[in-house]
N, CA, C and O atoms as a DFTB+ gen file, in Angstrom:
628 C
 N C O
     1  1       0.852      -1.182       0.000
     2  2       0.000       0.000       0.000
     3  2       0.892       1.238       0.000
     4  3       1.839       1.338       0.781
     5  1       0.592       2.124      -0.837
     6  2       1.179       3.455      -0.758
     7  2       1.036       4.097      -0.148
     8  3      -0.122       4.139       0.267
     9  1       2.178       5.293       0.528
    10  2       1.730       5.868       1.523
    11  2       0.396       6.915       1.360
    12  3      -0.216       7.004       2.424
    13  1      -0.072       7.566       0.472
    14  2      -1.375       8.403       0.038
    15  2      -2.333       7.417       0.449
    16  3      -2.926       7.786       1.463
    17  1      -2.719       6.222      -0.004
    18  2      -3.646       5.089       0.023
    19  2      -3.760       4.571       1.648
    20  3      -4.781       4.101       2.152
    21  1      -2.696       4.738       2.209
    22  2      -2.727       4.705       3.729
    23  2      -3.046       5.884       4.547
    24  3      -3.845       5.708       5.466
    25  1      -2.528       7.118       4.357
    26  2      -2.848       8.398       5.012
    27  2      -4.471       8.522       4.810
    28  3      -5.189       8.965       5.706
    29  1      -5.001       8.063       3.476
    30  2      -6.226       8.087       3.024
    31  2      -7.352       7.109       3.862
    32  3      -8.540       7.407       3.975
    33  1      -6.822       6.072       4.336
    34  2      -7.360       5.123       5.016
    35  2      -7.278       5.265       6.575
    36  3      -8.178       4.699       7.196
    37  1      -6.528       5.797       7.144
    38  2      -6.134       6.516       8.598
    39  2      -7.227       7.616       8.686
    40  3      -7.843       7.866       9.722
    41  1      -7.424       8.299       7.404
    42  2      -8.120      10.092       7.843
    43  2      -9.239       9.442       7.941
    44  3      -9.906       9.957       8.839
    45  1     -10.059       8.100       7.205
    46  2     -11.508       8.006       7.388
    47  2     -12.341       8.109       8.391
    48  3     -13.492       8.540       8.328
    49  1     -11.461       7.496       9.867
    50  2     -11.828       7.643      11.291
    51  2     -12.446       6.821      11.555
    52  3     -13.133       6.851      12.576
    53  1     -12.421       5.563      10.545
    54  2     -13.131       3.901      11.054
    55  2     -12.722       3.270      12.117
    56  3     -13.404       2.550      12.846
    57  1     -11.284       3.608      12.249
    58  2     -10.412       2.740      13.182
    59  2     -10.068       3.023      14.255
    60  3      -8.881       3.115      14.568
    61  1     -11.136       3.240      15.117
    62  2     -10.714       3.859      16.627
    63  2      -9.436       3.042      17.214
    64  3      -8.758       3.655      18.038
    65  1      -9.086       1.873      16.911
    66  2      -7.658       1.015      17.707
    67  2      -6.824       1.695      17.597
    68  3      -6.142       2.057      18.555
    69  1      -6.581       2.165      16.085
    70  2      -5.189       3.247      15.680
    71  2      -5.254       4.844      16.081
    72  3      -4.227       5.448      16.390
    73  1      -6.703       5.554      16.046
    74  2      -6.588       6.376      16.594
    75  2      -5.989       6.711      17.824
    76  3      -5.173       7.608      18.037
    77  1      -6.654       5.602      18.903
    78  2      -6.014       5.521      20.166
    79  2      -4.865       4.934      20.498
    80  3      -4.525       4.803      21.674
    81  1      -4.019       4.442      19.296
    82  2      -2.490       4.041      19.399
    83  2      -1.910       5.007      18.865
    84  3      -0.697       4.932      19.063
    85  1      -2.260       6.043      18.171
    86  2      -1.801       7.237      17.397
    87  2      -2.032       8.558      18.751
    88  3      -1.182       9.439      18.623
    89  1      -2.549       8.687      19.390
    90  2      -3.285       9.490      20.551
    91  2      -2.121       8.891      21.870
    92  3      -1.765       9.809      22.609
    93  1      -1.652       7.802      22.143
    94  2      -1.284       7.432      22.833
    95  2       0.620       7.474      22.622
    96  3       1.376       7.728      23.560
    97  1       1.091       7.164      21.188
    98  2       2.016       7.298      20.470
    99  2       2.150       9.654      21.057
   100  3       2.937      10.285      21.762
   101  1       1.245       9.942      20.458
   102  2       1.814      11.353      20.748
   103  2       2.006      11.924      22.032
   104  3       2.780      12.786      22.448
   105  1       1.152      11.265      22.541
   106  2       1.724      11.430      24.684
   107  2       3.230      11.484      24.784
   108  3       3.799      12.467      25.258
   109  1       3.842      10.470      24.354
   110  2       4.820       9.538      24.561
   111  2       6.250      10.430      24.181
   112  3       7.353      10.543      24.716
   113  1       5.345      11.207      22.491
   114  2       6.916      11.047      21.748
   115  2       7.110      12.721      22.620
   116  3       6.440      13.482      23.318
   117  1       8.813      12.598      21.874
   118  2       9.652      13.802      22.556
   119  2       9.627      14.997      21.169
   120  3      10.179      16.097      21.151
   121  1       8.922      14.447      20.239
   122  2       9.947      14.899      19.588
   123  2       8.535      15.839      18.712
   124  3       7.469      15.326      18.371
   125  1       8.936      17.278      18.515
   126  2       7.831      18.003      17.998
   127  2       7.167      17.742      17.106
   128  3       5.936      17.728      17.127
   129  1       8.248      17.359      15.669
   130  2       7.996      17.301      14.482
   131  2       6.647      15.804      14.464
   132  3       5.584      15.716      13.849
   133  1       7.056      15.229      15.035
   134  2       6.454      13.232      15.477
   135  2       5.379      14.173      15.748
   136  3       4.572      14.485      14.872
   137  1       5.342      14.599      16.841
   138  2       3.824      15.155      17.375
   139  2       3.057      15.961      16.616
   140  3       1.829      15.880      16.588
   141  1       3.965      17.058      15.737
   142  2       2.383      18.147      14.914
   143  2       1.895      16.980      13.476
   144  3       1.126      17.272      12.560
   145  1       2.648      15.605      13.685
   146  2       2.555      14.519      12.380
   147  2       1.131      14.197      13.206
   148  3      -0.037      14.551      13.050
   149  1       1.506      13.741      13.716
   150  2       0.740      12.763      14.502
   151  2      -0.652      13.567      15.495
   152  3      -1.471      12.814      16.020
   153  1      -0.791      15.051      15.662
   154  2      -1.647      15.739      15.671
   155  2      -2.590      15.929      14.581
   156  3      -3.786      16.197      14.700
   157  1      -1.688      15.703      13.112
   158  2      -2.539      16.841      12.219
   159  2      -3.479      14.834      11.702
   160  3      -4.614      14.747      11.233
   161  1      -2.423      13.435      12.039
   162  2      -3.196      12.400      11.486
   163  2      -4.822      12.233      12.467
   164  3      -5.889      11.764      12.071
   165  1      -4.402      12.927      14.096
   166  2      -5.565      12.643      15.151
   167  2      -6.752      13.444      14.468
   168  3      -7.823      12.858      14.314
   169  1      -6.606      14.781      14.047
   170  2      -7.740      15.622      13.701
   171  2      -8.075      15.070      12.582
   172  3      -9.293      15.114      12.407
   173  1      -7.441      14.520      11.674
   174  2      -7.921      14.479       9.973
   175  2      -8.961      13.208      10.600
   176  3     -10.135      13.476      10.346
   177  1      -8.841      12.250      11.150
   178  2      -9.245      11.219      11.630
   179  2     -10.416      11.764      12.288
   180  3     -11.408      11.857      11.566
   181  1     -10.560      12.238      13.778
   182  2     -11.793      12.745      14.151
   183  2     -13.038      13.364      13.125
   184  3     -14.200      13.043      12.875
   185  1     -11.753      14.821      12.534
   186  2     -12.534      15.763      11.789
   187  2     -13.599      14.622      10.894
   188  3     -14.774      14.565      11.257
   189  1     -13.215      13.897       9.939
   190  2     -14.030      12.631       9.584
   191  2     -15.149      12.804       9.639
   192  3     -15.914      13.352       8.845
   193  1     -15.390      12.118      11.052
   194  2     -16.539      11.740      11.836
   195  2     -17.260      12.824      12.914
   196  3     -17.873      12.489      13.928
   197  1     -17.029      14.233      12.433
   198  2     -17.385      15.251      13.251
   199  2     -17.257      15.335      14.944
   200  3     -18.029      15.652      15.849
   201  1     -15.480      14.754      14.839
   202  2     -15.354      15.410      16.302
   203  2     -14.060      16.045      16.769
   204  3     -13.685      17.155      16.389
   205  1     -13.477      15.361      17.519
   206  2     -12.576      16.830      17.796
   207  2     -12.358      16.452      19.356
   208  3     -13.212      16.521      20.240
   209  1     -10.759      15.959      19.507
   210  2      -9.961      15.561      20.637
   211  2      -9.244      16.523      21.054
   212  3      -8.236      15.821      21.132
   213  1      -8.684      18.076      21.578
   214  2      -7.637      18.389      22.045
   215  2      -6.640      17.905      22.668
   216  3      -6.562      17.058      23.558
   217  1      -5.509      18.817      21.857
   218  2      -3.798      17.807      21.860
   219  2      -3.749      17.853      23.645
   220  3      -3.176      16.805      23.946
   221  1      -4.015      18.426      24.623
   222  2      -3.716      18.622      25.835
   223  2      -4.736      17.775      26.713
   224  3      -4.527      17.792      27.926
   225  1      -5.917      16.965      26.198
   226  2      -6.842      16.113      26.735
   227  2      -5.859      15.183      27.161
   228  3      -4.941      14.632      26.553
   229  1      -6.377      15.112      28.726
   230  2      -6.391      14.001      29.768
   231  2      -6.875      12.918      29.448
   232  3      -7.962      12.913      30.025
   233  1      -6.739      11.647      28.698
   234  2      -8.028      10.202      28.881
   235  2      -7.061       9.365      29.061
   236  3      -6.022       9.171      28.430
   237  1      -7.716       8.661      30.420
   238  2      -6.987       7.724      30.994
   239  2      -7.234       5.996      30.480
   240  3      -8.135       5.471      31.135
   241  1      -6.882       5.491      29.913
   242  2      -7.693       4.250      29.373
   243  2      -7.745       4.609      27.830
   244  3      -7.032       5.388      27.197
   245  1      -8.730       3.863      27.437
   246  2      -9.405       4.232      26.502
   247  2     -10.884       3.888      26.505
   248  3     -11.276       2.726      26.616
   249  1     -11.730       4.982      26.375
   250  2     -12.907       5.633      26.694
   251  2     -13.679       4.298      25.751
   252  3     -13.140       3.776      24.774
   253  1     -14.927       3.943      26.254
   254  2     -16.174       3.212      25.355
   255  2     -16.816       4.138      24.359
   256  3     -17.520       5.049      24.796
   257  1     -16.638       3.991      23.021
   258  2     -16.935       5.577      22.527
   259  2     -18.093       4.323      21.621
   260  3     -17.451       3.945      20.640
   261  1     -19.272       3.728      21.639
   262  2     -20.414       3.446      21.079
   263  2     -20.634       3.822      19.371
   264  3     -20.908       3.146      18.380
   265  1     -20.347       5.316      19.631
   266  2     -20.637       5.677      17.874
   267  2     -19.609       6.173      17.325
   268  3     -19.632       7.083      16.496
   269  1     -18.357       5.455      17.863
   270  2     -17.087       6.270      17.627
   271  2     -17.209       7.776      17.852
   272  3     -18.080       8.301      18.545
   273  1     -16.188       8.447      17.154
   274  2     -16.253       9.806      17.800
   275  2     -17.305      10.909      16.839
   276  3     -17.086      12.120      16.822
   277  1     -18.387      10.303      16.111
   278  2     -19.229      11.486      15.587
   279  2     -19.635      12.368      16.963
   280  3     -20.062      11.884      18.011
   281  1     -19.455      13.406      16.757
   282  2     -19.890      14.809      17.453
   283  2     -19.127      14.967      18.568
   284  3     -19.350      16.051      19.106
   285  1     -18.496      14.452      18.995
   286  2     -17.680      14.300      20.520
   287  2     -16.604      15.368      20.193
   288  3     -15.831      15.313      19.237
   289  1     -16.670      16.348      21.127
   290  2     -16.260      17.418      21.187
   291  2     -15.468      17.213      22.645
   292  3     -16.083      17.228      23.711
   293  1     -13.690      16.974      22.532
   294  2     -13.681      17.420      24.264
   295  2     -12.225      18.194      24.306
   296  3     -11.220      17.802      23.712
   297  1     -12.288      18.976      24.852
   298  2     -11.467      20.222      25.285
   299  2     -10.347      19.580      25.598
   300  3     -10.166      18.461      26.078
   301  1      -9.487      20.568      25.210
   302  2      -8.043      20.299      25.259
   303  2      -7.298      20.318      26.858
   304  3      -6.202      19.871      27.197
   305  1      -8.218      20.926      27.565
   306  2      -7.751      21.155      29.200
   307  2      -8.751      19.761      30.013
   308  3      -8.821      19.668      31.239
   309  1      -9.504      18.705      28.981
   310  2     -10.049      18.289      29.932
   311  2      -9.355      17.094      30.712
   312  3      -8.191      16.794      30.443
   313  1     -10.097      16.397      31.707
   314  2      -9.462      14.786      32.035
   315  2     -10.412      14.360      32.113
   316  3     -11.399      14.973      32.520
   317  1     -10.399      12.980      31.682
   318  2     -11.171      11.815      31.805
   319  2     -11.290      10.517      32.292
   320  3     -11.056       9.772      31.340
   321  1     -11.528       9.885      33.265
   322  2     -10.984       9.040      33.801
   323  2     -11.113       7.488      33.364
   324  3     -12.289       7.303      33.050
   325  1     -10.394       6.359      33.229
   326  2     -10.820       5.104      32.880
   327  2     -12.256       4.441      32.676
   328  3     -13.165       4.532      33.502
   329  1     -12.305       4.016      31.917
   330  2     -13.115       3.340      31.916
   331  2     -14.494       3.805      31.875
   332  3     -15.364       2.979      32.152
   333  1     -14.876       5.143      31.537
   334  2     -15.595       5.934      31.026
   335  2     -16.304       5.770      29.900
   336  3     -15.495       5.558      28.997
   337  1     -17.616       5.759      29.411
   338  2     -18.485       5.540      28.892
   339  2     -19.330       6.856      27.606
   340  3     -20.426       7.100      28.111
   341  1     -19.252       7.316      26.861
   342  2     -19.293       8.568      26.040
   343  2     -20.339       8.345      24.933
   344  3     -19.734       7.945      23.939
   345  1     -21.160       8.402      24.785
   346  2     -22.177       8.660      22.956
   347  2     -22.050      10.125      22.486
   348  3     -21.660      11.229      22.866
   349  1     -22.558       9.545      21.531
   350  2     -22.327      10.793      20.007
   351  2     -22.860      11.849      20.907
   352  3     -23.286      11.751      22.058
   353  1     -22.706      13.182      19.900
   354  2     -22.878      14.506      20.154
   355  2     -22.455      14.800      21.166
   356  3     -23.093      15.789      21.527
   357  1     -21.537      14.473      22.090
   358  2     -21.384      15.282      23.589
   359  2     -19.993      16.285      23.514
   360  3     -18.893      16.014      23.031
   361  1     -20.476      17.583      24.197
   362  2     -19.623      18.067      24.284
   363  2     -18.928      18.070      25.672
   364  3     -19.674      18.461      26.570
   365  1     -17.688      17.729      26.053
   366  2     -16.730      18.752      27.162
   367  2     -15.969      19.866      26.768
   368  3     -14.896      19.779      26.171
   369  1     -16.618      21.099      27.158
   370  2     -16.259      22.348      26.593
   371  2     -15.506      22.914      27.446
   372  3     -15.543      22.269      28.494
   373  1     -14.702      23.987      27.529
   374  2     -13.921      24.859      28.602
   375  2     -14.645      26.218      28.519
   376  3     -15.392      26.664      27.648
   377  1     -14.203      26.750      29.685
   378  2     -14.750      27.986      29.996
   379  2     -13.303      29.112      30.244
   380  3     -12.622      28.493      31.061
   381  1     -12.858      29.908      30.045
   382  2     -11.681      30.486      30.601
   383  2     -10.270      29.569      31.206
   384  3      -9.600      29.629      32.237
   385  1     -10.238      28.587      29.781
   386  2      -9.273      27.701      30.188
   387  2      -9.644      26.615      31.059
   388  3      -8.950      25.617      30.863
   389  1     -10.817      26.448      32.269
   390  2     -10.860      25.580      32.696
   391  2     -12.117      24.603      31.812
   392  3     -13.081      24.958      31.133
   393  1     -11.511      23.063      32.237
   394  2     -12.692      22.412      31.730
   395  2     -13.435      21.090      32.664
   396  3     -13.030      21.041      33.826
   397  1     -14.195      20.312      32.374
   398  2     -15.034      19.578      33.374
   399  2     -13.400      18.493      33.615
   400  3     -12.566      18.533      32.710
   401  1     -13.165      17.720      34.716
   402  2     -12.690      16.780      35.228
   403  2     -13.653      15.735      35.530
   404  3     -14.623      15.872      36.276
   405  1     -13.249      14.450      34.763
   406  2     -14.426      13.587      34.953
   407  2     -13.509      12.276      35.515
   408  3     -12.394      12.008      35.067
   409  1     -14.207      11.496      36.606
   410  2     -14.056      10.867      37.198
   411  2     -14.122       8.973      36.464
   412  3     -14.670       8.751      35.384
   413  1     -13.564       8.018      37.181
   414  2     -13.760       7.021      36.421
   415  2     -14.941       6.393      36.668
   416  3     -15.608       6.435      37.702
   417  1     -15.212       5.664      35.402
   418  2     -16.695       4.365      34.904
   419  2     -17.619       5.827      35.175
   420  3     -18.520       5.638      35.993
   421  1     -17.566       6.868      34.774
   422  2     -18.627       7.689      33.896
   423  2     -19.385       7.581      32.614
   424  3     -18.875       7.317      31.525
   425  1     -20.934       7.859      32.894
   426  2     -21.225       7.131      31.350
   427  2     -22.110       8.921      30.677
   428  3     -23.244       9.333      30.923
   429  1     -21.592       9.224      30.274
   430  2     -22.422      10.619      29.510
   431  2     -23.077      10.217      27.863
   432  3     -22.411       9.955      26.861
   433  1     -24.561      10.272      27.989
   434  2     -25.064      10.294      27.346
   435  2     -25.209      11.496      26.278
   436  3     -24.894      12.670      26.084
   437  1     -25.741      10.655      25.847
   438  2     -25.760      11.686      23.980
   439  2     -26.504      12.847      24.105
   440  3     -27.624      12.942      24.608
   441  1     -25.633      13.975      23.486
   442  2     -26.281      14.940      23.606
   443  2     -25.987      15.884      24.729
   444  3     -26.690      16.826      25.096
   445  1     -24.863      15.496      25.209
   446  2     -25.130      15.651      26.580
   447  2     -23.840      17.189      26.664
   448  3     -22.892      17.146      25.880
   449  1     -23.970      18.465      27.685
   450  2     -22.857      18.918      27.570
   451  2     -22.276      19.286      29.135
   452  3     -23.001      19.410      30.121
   453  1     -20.681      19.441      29.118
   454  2     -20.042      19.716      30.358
   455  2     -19.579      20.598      29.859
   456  3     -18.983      20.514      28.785
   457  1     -19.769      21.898      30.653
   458  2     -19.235      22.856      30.274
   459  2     -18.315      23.363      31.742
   460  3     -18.634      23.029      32.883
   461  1     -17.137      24.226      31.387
   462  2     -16.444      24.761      32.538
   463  2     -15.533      23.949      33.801
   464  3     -15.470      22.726      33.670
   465  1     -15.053      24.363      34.624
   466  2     -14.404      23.843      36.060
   467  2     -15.102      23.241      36.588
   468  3     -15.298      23.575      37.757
   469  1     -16.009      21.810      35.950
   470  2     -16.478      21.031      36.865
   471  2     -15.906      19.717      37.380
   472  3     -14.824      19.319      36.949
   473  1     -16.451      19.176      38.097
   474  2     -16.054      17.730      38.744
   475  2     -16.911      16.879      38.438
   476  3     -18.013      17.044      38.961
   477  1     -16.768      15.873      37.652
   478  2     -17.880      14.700      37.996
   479  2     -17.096      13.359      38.392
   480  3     -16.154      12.696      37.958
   481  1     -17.993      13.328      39.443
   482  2     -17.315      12.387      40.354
   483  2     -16.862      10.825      39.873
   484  3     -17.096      10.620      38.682
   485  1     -16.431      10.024      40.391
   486  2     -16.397       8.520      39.761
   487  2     -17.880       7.699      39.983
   488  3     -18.708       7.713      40.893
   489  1     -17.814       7.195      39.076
   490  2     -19.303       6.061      38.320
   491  2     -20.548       6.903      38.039
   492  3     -21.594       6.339      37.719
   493  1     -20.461       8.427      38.162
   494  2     -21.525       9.618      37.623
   495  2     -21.448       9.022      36.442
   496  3     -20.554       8.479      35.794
   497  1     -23.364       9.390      36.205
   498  2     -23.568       9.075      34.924
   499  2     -24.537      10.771      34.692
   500  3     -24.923      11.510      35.598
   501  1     -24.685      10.948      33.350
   502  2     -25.168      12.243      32.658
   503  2     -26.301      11.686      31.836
   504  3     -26.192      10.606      31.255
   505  1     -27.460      12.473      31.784
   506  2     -28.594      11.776      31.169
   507  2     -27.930      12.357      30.012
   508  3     -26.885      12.984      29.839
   509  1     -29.041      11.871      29.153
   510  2     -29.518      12.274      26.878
   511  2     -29.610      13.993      27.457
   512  3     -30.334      14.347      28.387
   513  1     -28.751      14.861      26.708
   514  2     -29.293      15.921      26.675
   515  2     -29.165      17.546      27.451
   516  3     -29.243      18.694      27.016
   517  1     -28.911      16.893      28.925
   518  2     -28.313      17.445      29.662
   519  2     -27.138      18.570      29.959
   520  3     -25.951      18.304      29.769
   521  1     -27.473      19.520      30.317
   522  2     -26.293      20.511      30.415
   523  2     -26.043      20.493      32.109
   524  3     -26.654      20.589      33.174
   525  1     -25.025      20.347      31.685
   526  2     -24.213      20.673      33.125
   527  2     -22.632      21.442      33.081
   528  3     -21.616      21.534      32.392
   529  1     -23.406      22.012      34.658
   530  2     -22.230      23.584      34.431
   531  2     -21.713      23.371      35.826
   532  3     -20.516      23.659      35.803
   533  1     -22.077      22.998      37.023
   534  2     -22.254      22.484      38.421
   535  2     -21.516      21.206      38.653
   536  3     -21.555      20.379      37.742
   537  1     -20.639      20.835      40.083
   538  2     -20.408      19.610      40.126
   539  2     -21.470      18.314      40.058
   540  3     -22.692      18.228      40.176
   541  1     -20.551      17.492      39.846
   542  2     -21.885      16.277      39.846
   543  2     -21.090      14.756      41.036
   544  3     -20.070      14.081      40.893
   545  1     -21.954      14.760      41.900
   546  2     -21.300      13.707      43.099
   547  2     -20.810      12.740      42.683
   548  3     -20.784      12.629      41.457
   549  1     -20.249      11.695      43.484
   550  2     -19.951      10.358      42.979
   551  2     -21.045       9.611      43.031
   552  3     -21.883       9.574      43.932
   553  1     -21.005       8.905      41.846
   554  2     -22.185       8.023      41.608
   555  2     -23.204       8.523      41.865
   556  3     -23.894       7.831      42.614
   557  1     -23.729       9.671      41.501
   558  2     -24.940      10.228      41.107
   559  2     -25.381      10.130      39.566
   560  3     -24.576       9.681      38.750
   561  1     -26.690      10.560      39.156
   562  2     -26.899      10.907      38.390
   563  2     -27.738      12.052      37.877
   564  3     -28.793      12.377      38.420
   565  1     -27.111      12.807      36.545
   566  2     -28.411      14.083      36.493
   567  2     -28.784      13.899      35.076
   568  3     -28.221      13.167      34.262
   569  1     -30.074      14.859      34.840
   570  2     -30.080      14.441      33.979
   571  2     -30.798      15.796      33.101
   572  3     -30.206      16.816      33.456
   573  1     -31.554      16.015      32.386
   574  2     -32.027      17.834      31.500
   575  2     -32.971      17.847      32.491
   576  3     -33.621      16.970      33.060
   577  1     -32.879      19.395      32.593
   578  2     -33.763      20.455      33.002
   579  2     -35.136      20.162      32.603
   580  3     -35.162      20.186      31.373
   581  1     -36.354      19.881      33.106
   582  2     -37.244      20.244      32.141
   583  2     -37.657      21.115      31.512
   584  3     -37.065      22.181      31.686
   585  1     -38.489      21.118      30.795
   586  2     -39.000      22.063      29.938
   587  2     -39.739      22.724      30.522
   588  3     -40.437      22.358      31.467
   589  1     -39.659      24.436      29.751
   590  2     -41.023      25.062      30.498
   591  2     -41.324      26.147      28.946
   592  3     -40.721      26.175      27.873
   593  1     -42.263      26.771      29.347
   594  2     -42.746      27.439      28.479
   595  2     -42.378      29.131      28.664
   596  3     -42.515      29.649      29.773
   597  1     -41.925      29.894      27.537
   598  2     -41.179      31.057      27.770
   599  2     -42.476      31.841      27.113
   600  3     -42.882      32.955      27.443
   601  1     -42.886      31.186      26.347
   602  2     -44.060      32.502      25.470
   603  2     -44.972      31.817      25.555
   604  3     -45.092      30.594      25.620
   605  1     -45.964      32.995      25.559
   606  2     -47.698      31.844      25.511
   607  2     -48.197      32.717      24.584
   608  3     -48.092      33.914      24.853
   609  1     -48.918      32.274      23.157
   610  2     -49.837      33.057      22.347
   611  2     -50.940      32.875      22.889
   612  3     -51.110      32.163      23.879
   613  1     -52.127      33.729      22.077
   614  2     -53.336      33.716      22.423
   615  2     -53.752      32.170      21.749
   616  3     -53.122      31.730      20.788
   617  1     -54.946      31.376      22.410
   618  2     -55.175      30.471      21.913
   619  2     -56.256      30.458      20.676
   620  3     -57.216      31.224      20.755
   621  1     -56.141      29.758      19.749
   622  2     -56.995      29.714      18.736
   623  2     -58.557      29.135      19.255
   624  3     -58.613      28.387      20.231
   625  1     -59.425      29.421      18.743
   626  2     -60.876      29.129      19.106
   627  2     -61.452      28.933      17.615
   628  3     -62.642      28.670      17.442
């Protein structure tokens, strides 16, 4: 295989094993040039599948990622702890540099966002949907706000 035909087959983002041996490979190396290689193969790979790892992300293990990484958004300041559990669309976002710290066997559901200097504790789970800006205990769970109504029209008759 040629190397184009391989770089081409790496960017698709099918292969979460290599991503996370490529992710794990850039921890490691010393050496800059290895790393903005091996940065620009992590994003072409995510970008793919609409998501997006920062080079400075904490993940301890390697995360249960269900739909691979479509929509998974997580901040470059975040941590994540083993054995952690993740579906599509979720974001861990930062706020002024800080970002959520998540604890191990966390399971965040889809849809779901952490935004800012939070804590979620170990075996916290995050409902479908959910924003959270607040710590979250150990082994708790939260889950969306409900709904309420902001406008009321007149009713039809």
């Amino acid at each position: 295989m040629h190397l184009r035909e391989w770089l081409m087959d790496v960017s698709l983002g099918n292969n979460l094993r290599l991503y996370w041996r490529f992710f794990r490979l850039r921890e490691r190396t010393g050496s800059r040039l290895l790393g903005d290689v091996l940065t620009f193969l992590l994003n072409r790979m995510a970008h793919k599948r609409g998501g997006y790892i920062g080079r400075g992300a904490r993940i301890a293990g390697v995360p249960s990622l269900p739909h691979g990484l479509h929509g998974i958004y997580i901040s470059r300041y975040a941590s994540i702890g083993a054995g952690c559990r993740i579906y599509q669309n979720v974001t861990i976002g930062e706020v002024d540099g800080r970002a959520p710290q998540i604890g191990d066997g966390c399971l965040i559901g889809a849809g779901a966002v952490l935004i800012g200097g939070i804590r979620v504790g170990d075996g916290a789970r995050v409902g479908a949907g959910a924003v959270v800006c607040t710590d979250v205990p150990e082994g708790c769970t939260v889950v969306a706000q409900p709904s309420r109504v902001i406008v009321r029209t007149a009713s039809v008759s």
